[in-house]
matplotlib code that plots the C-alpha trace (Angstrom):
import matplotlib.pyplot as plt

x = [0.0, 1.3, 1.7, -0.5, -3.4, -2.2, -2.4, -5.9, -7.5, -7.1, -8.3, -11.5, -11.7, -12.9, -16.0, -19.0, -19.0, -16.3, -15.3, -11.9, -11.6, -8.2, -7.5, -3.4, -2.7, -3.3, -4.1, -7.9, -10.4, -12.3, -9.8, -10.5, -11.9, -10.9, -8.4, -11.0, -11.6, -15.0, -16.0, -18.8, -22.4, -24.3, -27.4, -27.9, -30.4, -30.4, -33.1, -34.9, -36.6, -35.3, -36.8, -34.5, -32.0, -34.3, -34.1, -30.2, -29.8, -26.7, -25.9, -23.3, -22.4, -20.9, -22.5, -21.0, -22.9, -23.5, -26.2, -26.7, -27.3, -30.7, -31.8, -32.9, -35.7, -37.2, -36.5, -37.6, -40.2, -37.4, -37.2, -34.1, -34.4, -31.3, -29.6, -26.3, -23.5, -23.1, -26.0, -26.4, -29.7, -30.4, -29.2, -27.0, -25.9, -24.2, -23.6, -19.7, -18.7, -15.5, -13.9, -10.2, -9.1, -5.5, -3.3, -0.1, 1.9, -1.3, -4.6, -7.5, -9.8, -13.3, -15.3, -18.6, -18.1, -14.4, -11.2, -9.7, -6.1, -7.3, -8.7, -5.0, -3.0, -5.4, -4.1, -0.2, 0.2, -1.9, 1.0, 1.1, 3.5, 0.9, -1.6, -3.0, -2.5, -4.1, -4.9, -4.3, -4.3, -7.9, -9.6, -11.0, -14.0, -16.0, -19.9, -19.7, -16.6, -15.3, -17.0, -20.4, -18.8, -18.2, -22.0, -24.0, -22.3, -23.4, -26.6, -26.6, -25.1, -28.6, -30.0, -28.1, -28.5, -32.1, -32.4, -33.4, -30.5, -27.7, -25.2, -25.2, -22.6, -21.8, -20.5, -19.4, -19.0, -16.0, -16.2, -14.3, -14.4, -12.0, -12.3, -10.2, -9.0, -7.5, -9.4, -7.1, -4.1, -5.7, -6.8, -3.6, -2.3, -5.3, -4.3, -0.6, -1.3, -3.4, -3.8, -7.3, -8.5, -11.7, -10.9, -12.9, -12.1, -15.8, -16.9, -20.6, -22.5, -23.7, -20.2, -16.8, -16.0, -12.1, -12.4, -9.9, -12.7, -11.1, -14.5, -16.6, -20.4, -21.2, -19.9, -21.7, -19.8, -22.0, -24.8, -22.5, -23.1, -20.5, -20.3, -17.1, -18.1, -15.3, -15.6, -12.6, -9.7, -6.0, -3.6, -0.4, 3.3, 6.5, 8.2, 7.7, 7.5, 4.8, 3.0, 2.3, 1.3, -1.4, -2.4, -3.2, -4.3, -7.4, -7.4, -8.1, -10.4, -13.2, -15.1, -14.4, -15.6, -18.8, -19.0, -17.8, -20.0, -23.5, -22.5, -22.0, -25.4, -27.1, -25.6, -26.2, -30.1, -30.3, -28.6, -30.6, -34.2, -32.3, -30.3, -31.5, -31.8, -29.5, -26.5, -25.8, -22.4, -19.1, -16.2, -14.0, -14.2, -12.5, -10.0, -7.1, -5.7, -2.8, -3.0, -1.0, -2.9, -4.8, -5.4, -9.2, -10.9, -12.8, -15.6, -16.8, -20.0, -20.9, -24.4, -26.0, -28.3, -31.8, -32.3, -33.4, -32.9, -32.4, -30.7, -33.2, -33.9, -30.6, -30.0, -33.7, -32.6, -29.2, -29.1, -27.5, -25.0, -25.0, -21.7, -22.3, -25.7, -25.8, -28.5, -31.2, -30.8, -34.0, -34.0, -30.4, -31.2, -33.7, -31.6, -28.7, -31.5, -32.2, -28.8, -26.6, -25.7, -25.8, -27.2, -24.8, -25.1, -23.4, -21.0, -22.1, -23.6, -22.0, -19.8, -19.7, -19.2, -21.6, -20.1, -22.2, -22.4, -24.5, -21.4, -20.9, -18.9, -19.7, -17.7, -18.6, -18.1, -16.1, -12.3, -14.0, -13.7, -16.9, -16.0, -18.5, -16.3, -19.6, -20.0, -17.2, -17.5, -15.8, -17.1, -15.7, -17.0, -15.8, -17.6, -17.3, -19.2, -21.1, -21.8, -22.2, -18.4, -17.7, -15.4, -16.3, -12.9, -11.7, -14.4, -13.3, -9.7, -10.8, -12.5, -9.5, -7.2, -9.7, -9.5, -5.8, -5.0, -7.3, -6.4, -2.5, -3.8, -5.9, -3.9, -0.8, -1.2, 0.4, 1.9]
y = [0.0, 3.2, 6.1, 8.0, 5.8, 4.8, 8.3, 9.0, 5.6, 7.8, 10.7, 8.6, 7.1, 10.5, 10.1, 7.7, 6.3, 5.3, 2.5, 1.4, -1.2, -2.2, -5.8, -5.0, -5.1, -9.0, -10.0, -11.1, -11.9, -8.7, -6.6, -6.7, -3.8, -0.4, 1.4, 3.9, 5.4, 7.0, 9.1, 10.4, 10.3, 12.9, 10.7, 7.3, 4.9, 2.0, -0.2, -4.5, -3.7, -4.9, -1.7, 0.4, -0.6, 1.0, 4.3, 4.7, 7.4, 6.8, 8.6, 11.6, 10.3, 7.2, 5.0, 2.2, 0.0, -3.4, -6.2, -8.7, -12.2, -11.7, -9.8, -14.0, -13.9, -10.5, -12.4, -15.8, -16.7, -17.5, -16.5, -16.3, -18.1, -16.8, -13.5, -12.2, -11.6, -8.2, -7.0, -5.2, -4.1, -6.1, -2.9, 0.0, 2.4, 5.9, 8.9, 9.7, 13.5, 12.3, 10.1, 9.1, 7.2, 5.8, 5.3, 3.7, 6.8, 9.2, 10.1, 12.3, 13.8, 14.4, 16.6, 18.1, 20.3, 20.9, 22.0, 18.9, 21.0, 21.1, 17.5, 16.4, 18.7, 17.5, 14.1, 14.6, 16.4, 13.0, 11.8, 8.4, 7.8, 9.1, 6.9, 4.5, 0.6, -0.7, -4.4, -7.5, -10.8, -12.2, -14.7, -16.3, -18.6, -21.2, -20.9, -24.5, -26.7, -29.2, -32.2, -30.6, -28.9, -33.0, -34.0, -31.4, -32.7, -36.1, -34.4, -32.2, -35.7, -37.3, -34.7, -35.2, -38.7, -37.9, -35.6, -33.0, -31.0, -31.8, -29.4, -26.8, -24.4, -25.0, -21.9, -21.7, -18.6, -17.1, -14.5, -12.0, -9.3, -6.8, -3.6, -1.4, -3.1, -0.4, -1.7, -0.3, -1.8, -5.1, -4.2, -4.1, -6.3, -9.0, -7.7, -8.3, -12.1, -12.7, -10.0, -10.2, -9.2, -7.9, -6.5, -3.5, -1.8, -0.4, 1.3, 2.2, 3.1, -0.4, -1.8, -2.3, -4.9, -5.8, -8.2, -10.1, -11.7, -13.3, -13.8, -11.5, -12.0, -9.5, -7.2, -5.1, -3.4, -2.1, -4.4, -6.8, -8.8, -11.7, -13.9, -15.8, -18.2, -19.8, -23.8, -25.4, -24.5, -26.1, -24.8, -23.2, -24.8, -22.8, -25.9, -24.9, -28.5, -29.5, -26.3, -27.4, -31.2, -29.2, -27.2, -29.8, -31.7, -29.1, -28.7, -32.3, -33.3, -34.8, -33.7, -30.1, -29.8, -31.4, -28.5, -25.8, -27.2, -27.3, -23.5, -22.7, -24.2, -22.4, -19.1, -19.7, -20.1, -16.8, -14.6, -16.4, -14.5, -11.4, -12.0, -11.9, -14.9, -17.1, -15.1, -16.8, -17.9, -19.8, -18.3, -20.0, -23.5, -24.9, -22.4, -22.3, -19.1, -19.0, -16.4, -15.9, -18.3, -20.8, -22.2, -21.5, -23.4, -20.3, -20.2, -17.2, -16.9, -14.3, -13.2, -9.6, -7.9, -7.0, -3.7, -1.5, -4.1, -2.4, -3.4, -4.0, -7.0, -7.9, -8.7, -10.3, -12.9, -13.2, -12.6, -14.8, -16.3, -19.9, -20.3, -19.5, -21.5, -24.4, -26.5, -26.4, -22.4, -22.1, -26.0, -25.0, -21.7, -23.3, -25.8, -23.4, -21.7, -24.6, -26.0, -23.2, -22.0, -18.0, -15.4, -15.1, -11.1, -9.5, -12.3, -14.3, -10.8, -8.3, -5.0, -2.7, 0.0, 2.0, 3.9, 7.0, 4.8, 2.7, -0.2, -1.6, -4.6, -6.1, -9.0, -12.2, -11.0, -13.7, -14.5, -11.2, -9.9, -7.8, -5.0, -3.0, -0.6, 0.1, -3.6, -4.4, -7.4, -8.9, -11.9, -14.1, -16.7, -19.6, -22.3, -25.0, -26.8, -30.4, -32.7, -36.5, -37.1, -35.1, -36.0, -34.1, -33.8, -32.7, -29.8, -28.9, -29.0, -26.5, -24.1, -23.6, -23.2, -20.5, -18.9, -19.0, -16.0, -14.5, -16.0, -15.0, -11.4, -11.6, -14.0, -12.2, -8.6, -8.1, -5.0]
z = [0.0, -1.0, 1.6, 0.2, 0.3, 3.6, 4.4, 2.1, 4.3, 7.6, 6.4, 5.2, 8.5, 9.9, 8.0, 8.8, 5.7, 3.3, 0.6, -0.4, -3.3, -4.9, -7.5, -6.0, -9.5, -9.6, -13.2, -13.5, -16.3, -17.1, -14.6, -11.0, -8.9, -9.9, -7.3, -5.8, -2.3, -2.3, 1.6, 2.5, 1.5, -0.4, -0.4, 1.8, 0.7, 3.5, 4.5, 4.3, 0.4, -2.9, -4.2, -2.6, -5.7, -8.2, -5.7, -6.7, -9.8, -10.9, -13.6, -13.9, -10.1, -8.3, -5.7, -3.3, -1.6, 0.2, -0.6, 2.6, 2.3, 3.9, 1.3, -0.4, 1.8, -0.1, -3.2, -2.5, 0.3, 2.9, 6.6, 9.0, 12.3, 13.8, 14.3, 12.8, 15.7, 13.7, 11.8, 8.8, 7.1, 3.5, 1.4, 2.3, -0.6, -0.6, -3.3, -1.8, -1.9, -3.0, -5.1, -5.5, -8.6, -8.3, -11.0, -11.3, -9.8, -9.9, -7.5, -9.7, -7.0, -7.8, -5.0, -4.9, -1.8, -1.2, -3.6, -4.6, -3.8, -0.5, 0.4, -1.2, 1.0, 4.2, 3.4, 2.0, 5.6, 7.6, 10.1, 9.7, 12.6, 14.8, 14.0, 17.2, 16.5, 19.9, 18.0, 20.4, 19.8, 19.9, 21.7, 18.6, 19.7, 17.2, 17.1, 15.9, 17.2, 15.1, 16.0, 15.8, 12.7, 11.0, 12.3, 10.6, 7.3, 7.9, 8.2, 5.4, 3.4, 4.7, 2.0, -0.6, -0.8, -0.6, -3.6, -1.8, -2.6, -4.9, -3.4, -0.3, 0.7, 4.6, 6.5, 10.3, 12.0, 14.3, 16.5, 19.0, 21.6, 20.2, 22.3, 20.2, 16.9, 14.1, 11.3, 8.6, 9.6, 9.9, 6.4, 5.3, 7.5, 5.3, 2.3, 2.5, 3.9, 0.9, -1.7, -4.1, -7.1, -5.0, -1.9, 0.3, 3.0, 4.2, 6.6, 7.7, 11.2, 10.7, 11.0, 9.1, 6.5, 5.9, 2.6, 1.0, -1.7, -5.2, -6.2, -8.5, -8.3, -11.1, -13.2, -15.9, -18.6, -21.0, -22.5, -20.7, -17.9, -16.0, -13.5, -12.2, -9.6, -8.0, -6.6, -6.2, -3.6, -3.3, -0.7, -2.0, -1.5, -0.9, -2.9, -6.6, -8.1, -5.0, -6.0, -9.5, -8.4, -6.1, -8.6, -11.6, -8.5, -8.4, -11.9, -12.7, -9.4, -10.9, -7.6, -7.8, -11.0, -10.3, -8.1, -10.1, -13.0, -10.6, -9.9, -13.6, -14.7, -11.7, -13.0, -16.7, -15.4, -13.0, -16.2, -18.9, -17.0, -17.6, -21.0, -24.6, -26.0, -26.8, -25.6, -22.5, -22.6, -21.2, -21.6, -19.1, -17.4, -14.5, -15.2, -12.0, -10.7, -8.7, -5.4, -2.5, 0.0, -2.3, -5.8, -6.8, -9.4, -11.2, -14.3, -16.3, -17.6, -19.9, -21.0, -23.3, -21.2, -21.8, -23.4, -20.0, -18.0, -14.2, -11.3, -9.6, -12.0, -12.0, -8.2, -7.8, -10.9, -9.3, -5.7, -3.7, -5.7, -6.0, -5.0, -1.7, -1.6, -3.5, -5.7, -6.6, -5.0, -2.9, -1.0, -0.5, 1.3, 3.4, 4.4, 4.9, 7.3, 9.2, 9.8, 10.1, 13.7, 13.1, 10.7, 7.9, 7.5, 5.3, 4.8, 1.8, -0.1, -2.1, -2.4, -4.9, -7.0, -9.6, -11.9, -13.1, -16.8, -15.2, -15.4, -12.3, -10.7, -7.2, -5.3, -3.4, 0.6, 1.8, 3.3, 5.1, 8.5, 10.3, 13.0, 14.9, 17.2, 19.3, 20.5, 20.4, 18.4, 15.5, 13.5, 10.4, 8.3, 6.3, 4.5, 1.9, -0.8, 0.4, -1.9, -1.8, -2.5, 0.7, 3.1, 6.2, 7.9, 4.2, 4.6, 7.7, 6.6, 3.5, 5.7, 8.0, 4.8, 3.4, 7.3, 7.5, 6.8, 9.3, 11.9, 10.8, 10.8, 14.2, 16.3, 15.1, 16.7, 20.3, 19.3]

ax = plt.figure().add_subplot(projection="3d")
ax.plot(x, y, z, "-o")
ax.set_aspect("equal")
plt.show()
């Protein structure tokens, strides 16, 4: 991270709301997420109703914004039993005052209320060496211990043999009480451990969302939309030749593609409401990318969009992503409902950005940390894909690869 978005993060910190989205210049299909810092809010449109999507007027300004993984049970006729540790409401969007584009050696301000001279002079003159780190290393406690964990995929195993689902996405929740944590420097800290194509920095009154996510859920780019669902993670090896087994390991598992391919055809039918016809494509299949932490197993699907097609439409066709619920998408939700311990949240939704075009590209939240400085609570998720071929301690052993480098980051911080 360059010093002076190091020094541009603080300065946004003073506001209530911000959003900070970087790729760190990792090489992606269709780019990652464009290096922007957007503070403050001109206009806030927050609350539970899909509708409050076709509220946003985007054009000739920028919006950021969050979707929650609640928001399923506006779209389908779902209900939540349990709580989130750290709750967020379905749909939170802002109109920043300012905007920072970064270039390669370059920052172009955009500012509806102050000279951009002067916010970039506020900032160049931010002492960094006075900045607070009070992080400690956390007391990291398991809503759902390990042998619990390797029961409830028996169970979920019980259904899939049954045919009432053919895959679900199985997430277990972590959590902390972090009095004072300096969220951008565990940001940071996140993003050095494992940088990614997708990551946010955000933060709301509803809480703050330190994301390290290497999955897109949609991007439009004209009459343009894609989807790049990822199924399929290998960890990494220092040992270069053991690196490459690991990888054409992933590459050729037979049972991660049966995943990644259940995902793909669950997309291709959520774009295809909302695609002319015919024009639902893929592009890429079981294609592996390479990232600091893991090997992910990634597809792109590619589809022309309606003429006038809103985003409203969009996210009710969409929304969730079927990577992080499974198949067929609505038994899966309602037996992610039932069998989950905790509320999911915002973990499992989306982040984004919407440019004043109307193009706009949003991520998968997850390999995510959740802050709320006001209780004092800090929560994480990680989950896997179950399917009939599952081995449950194998599951377990994916989830804790996928957390690693949170717990690096949060275990790691006696300072």
């Amino acid at each position: 991270m360059s010093q002076f978005v190091a020094k541009a993060l603080r300065w946004a910190a003073s506001f209530e709301h911000f959003f900070y989205f970087t790729n760190n210049n990792i090489a992606y299909p269709y780019n990652g997420f464009e290096h922007r810092l957007c503070v403050g809010a001109a206009t806030i449109l927050e609350g539970n109703k899909l509708e409050i999507l076709s509220q946003i007027e985007y054009k000739n300004r920028y919006w950021c914004g969050y979707v929650a993984y609640n928001l399923k049970n506006q779209i389908e006729l779902l209900h939540s039993s349990s709580n989130a540790t750290i709750p967020f409401p379905n749909l939170g969007f802002v109109a920043p005052l300012y905007v920072i584009t970064f270039g390669k050696d370059t920052a172009m301000i955009d500012s509806e209320e102050v000279h951009p001279q002067v916010i970039f002079e506020t900032i160049i003159n931010i002492d960094l060496s006075a900045q607070p780190k009070q992080n400690k290393s956390l007391q990291i406690i398991a809503t759902v211990n390990h042998e619990t964990y390797l029961q409830q995929i028996e169970k979920i195993k019980q259904h899939l043999w049954q045919g009432d689902i053919y895959e679900m996405n199985y997430c277990i929740e972590f959590t902390a009480s972090a009095a004072a944590l300096d969220y951008i420097d565990i940001f940071s800290q996140l993003n050095q451990q494992s940088p990614m194509p997708f990551a946010v920095l955000a933060k709301t009154p509803n809480g703050v969302v330190m994301c390290a996510s290497p999955e897109r859920f949609l991007k439009k780019q004209h009459h343009k939309i894609i989807s790049q669902p990822i199924k399929g993670t290998m960890r990494r090896s220092p040992d270069a030749i053991l690196d490459e087994i690991l990888k054409n390991q992933l590459r050729n598992s037979e049972k991660e593609q049966a995943e990644n391919m259940m995902i793909v055809d669950l997309m291709r039918s959520d774009l295809a409401k909302i695609a002319t016809i015919g024009s639902v494509m893929v592009t890429e299949m079981f294609e592996v990318y390479s990232f600091k932490q893991v090997h992910q197993m990634i597809s792109t699907v590619v589809a022309d969009l309606k003429p006038e097609i809103n985003l409203q439409e969009i996210f009710k066709a969409t929304f969730p992503m079927g990577s992080m619920t499974g198949a067929p998408k609505i038994s899966a939700m309602k037996l992610i409902d039932e069998l989950e311990a905790t509320n999911r949240g915002i973990y499992s939704g989306a982040i984004g950005m919407i440019s004043p075009n109307g193009d706009f590209d949003f991520n998968v939240v997850i390999r995510s940390i959740v802050y709320h400085p006001s209780i004092q609570q800090l929560s994480f998720h990680v989950g896997s894909a179950i399917t009939t071929d599952s081995i449950a301690e194998q599951e377990y052993e994916e989830c804790m690869l996928k957390a690693k480098a949170i717990f690096e980051v949060l275990k790691g911080n006696d300072k």
